[in-house]
C-alpha positions in Angstrom: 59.1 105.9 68.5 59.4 103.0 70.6 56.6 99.9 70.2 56.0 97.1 71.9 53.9 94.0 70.8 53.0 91.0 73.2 50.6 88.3 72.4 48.0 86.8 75.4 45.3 83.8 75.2 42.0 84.3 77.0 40.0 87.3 78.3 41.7 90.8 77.8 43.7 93.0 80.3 44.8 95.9 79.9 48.1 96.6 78.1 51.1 97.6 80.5 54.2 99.2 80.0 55.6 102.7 80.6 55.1 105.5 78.3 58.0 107.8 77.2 57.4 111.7 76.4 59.3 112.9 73.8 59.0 116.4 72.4 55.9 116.8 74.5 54.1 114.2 72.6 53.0 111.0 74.0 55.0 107.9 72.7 52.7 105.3 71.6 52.4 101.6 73.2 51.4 99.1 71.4 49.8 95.6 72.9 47.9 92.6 72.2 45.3 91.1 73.7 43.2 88.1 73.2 39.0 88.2 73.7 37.6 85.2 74.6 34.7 83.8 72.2 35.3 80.8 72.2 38.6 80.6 72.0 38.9 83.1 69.3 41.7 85.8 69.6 41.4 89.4 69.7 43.8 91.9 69.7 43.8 95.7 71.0 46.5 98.3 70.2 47.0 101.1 71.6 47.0 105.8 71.5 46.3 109.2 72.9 43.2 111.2 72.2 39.8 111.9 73.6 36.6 113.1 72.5 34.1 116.0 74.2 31.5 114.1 76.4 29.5 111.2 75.3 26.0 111.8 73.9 25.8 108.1 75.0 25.7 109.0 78.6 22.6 110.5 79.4 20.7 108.4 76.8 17.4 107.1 78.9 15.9 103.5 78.6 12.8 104.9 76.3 15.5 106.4 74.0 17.8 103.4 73.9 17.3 101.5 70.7 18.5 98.2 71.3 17.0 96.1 68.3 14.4 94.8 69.9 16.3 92.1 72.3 16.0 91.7 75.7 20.2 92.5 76.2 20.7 90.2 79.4 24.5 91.0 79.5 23.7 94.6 79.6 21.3 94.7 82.1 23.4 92.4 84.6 26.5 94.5 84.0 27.4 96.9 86.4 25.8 100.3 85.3 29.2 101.5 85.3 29.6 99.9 82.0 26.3 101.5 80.3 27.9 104.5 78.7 30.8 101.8 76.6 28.0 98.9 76.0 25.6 101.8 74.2 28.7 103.6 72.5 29.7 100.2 70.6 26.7 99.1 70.2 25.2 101.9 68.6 28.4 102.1 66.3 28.9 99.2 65.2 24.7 98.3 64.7 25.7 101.7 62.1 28.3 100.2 60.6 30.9 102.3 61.7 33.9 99.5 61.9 36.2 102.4 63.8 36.5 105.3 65.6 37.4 107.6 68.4 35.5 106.7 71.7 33.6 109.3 73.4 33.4 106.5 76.7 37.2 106.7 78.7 37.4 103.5 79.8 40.3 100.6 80.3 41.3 98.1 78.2 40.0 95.3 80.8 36.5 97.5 80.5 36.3 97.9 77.0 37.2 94.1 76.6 34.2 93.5 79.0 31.6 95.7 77.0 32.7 94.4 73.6 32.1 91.3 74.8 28.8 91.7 76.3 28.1 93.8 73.0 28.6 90.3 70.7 26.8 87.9 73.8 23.5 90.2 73.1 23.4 90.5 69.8 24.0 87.9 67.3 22.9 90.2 64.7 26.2 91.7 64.4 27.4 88.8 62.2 30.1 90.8 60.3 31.9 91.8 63.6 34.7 89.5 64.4 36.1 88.1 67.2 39.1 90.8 66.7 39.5 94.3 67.3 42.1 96.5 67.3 42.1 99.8 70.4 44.0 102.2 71.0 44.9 103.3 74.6 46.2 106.4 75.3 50.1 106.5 77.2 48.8 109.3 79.2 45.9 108.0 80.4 45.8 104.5 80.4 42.1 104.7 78.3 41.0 103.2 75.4 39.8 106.3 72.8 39.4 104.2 69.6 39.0 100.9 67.9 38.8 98.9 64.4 36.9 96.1 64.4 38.7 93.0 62.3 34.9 92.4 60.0 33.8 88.5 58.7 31.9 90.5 56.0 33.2 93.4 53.5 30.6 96.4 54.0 29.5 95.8 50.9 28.2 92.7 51.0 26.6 93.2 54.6 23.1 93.6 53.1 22.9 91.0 50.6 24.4 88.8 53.7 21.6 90.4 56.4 18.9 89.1 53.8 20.4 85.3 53.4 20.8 85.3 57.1 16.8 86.8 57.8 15.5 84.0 54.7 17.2 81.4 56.5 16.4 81.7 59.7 12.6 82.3 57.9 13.0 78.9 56.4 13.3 77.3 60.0 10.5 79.1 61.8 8.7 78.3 58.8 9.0 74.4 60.3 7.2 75.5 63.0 3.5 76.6 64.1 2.3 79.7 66.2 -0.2 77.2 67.9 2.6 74.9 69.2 3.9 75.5 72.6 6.8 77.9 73.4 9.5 74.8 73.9 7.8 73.0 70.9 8.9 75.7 68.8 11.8 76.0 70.4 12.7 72.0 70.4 11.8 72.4 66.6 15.1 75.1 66.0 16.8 72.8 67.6 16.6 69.8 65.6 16.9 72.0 62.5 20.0 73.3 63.1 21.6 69.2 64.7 19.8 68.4 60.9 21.4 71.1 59.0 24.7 71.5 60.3 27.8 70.1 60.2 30.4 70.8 63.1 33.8 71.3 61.6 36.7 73.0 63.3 37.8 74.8 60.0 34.3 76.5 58.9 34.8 79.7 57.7 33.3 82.9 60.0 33.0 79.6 62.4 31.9 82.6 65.4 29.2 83.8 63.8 25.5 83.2 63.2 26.2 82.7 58.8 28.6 79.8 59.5 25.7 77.8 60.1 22.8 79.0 58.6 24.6 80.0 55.4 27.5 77.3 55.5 26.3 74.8 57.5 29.3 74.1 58.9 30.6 75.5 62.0 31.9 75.2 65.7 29.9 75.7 69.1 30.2 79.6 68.8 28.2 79.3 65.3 25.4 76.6 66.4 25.1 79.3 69.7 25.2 82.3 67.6 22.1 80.9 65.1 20.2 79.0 67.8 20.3 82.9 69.6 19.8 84.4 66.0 16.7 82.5 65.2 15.5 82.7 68.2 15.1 86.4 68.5 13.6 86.4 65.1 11.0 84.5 67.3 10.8 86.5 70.0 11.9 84.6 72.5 14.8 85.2 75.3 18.0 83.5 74.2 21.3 84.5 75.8 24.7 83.6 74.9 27.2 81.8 77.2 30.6 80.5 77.1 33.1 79.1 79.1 34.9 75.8 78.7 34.1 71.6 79.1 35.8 70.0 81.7 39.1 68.3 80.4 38.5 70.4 77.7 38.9 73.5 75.5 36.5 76.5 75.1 32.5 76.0 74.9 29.9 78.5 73.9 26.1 77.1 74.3 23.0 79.3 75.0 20.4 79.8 78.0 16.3 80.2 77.0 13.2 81.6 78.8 10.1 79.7 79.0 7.2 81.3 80.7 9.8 82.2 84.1 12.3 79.5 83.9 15.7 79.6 82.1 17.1 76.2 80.8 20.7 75.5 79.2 20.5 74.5 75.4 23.4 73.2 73.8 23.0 72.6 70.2 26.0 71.7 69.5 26.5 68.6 71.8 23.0 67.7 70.3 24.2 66.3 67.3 25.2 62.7 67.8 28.5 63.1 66.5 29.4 64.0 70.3 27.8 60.6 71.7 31.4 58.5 71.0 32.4 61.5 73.5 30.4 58.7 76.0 30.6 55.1 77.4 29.4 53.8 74.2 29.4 51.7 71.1 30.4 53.2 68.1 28.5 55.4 65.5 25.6 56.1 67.3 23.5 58.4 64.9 20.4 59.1 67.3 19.7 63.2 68.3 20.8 63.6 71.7 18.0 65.4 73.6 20.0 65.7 77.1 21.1 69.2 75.9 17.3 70.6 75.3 16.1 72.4 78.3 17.9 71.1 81.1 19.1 72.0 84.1 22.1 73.6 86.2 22.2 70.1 87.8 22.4 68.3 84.4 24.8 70.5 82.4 27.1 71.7 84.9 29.0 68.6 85.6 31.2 69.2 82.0 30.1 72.7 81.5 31.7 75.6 83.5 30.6 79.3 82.3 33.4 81.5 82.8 32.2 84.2 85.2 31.8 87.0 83.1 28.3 87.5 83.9 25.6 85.8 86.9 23.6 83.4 85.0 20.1 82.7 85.3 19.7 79.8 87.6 18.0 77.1 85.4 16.2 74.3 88.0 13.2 73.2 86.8 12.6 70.5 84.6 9.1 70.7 83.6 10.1 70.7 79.6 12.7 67.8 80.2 12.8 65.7 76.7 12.5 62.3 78.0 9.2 63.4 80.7 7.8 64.6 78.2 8.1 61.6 76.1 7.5 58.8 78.5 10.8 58.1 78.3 11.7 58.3 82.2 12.2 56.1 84.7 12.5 57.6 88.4 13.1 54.3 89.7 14.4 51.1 88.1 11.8 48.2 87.6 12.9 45.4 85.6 10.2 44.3 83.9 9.0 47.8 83.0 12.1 48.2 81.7 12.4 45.0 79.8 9.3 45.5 78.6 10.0 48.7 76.6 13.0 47.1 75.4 11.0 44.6 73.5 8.2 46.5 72.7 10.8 48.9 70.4 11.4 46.0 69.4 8.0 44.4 68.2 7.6 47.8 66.9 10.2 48.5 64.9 11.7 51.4 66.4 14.9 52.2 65.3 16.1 53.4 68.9 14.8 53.6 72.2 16.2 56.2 74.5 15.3 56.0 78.6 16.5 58.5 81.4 16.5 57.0 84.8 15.9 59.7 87.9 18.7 58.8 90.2 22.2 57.6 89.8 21.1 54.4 92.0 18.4 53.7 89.1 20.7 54.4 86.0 23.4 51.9 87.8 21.0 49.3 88.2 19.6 50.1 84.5 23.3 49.6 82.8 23.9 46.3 85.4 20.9 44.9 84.1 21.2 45.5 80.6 24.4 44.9 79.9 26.2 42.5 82.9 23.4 40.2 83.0 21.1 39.3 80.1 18.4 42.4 79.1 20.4 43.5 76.1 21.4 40.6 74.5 17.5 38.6 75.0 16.5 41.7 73.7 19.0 41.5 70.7 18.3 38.0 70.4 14.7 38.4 70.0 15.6 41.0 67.3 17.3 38.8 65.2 14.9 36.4 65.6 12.1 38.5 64.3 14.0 39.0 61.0 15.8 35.6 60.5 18.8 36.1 60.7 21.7 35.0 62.9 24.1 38.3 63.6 22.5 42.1 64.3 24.6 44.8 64.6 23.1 47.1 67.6 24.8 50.3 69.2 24.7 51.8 72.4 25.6 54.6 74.5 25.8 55.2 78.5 25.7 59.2 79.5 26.6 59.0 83.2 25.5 63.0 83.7 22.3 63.0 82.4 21.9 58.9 83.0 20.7 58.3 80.0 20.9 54.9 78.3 20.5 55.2 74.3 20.4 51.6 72.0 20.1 52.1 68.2 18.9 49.1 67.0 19.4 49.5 63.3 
């Protein structure tokens, strides 16, 4: 028997090659390819088989059980796709890490369900980024797979409840009387609070990598955010794709009342302001991430096509309106004069988003050519007696935002 193994980055194709027959049996081909969640691997190999017709096929909407998400992948795939989305879904919601397919489909079309499977459902925290398929020499169709699993099957329900009692104890943080994006603002600052982003976090693509570990990579802040948030009731979809200059990037996409906003947990947490024009160590939440817009977040994030996103262009639950923190035009004396009142108040930071890139300009020329800052630094110091204050700052050019931790 002759085998062949290559090894691919990115979004899965097919595997090629030519069969050989031998003894009227189909020689087996064996590939690798890579799926794309963030960056994480997957593999598919490949044989021959094929099962009688799916009992997935003419499964209705009122029959479908589909854990009671709204699945936004599946319903903006092409219904040519329904059969192999409810197939793996169903299986591997039951557990059943392989199996012969009743679906026929490609390996570029399985890649694309399996996908769209994980996007939906963060719930499926033991199934990893990896799989293993089969495609049969004959027909050039997947017709079974293994799953590579995060979690050993039996320690999947012990893990479900861990996962369900901490995602409690954040909703708990919040009130059924708040508004939708107070609740939602609230998950967010949990997670920027409770989790540390680390490149070598175990499971790091799943939800339990930060709710259970607390450490964890974009895919995991997504994956909980998205996990949580259904627990809530509320739309959350997951989307990847990658940063500009950058590697891969997985962030999420929320509903309140009609409009979709981006959320990006991850680039929340201040760690990622030296990522900026800035001083150093800035420790101050970064809010430009909540519920904002294509306009805001597309500049250094670029989804990667697999599905039409929402468009997301209102900014009715922008942070900083919210918070009389906004400037549409520069004025300098309003400005200087909420520079010194964080002062006089003791503020440990005051945060201001300016509504064009005319006013942020004139905002950062003012503040730290001429002499804004520094008086207001100066009058700091002065306050508390001393002669040297150390003050940060950061400049975010795409949301034009101007941050100053004074303490």
């Amino acid at each position: 028997m002759e085998r062949k193994e290559r090894s691919r980055t990115g979004r899965p194709e097919a595997g090629r090659g030519r069969g050989l027959l031998k003894k009227g049996a189909a020689i087996l081909m064996m590939t690798l390819a890579a799926l794309a969640l963030c960056g994480c691997g997957a593999r598919h190999l490949a044989v021959s088989a094929g099962l009688e017709k799916s009992p997935y096929y003419h499964l209705g909407d009122t029959e479908w059980d589909h854990g009671g998400v709204e699945e936004y992948y599946f319903d903006h795939l092409d219904s040519s796709y329904n059969e192999i989305y409810r197939e793996l879904y169903s299986r591997l919601s039951n557990r059943e890490d392989s199996g012969d397919l009743y679906a026929q489909v490609s390996a570029d079309d399985f890649w694309k369900a399996y996908y769209a499977v994980l996007a939906d459902h963060p719930e499926l925290f033991w199934v990893g980024s990896s799989a293993q398929t089969v495609v049969s020499n004959l027909t050039g169709k997947v017709v079974s797979y293994q799953i590579e699993s995060t979690v050993p099957a039996d320690q999947r329900d012990e893990m479900k409840q861990q996962l369900d009692a901490a995602a409690d104890a954040c909703i708990a943080q919040t009130d059924e009387t708040w508004s939708d994006y107070g609740r939602i603002k609230s998950v967010y600052e949990y997670l920027i609070n409770q989790v540390e982003y680390d490149v070598n976090a175990p499971s790091s693509q799943c939800a339990q990598s930060a709710l259970l570990y607390h450490k964890s990579v974009c895919a995991g802040y997504a994956k909980a955010f998205q996990y949580i948030l259904h627990r809530m009731g509320y739309f959350c979809t997951y989307v990847t794709g990658k940063i500009k200059n950058g590697g891969d990037h997985a962030w999420n996409i929320v509903r309140i009342g009609d409009q979709y906003y981006h959320v990006d947990v991850t680039w929340g947490d201040p760690v990622f302001a030296d990522g900026q024009e800035s001083g150093t160590g800035i420790t101050v939440m970064n809010y430009n991430y909540l519920c904002c817009t294509d306009d805001e977040i597309l500049p250094t994030h670029i989804p990667d096509g697999s599905i039409t996103l929402p468009a997301c262009t209102d900014d009715s639950w922008n942070y900083y309106k919210i918070n009389g923190m906004y400037y549409e035009t520069f004025d300098y004396d309003t400005v200087y004069n909420a520079l010194m009142d964080s002062v006089e108040s003791g503020r440990q930071s005051i945060v201001m988003k300016f509504g064009s890139a005319d006013a942020y300009s004139e905002a950062k020329e003012q503040l730290f050519t001429d002499r804004m800052y520094n008086d207001a630094v100066q009058y700091l110091m002065q306050q508390n007696g001393v002669d040297t204050w150390n003050t940060r700052y950061s400049c975010d050019d795409s949301f034009h935002v101007i941050t100053i931790q004074w303490s």
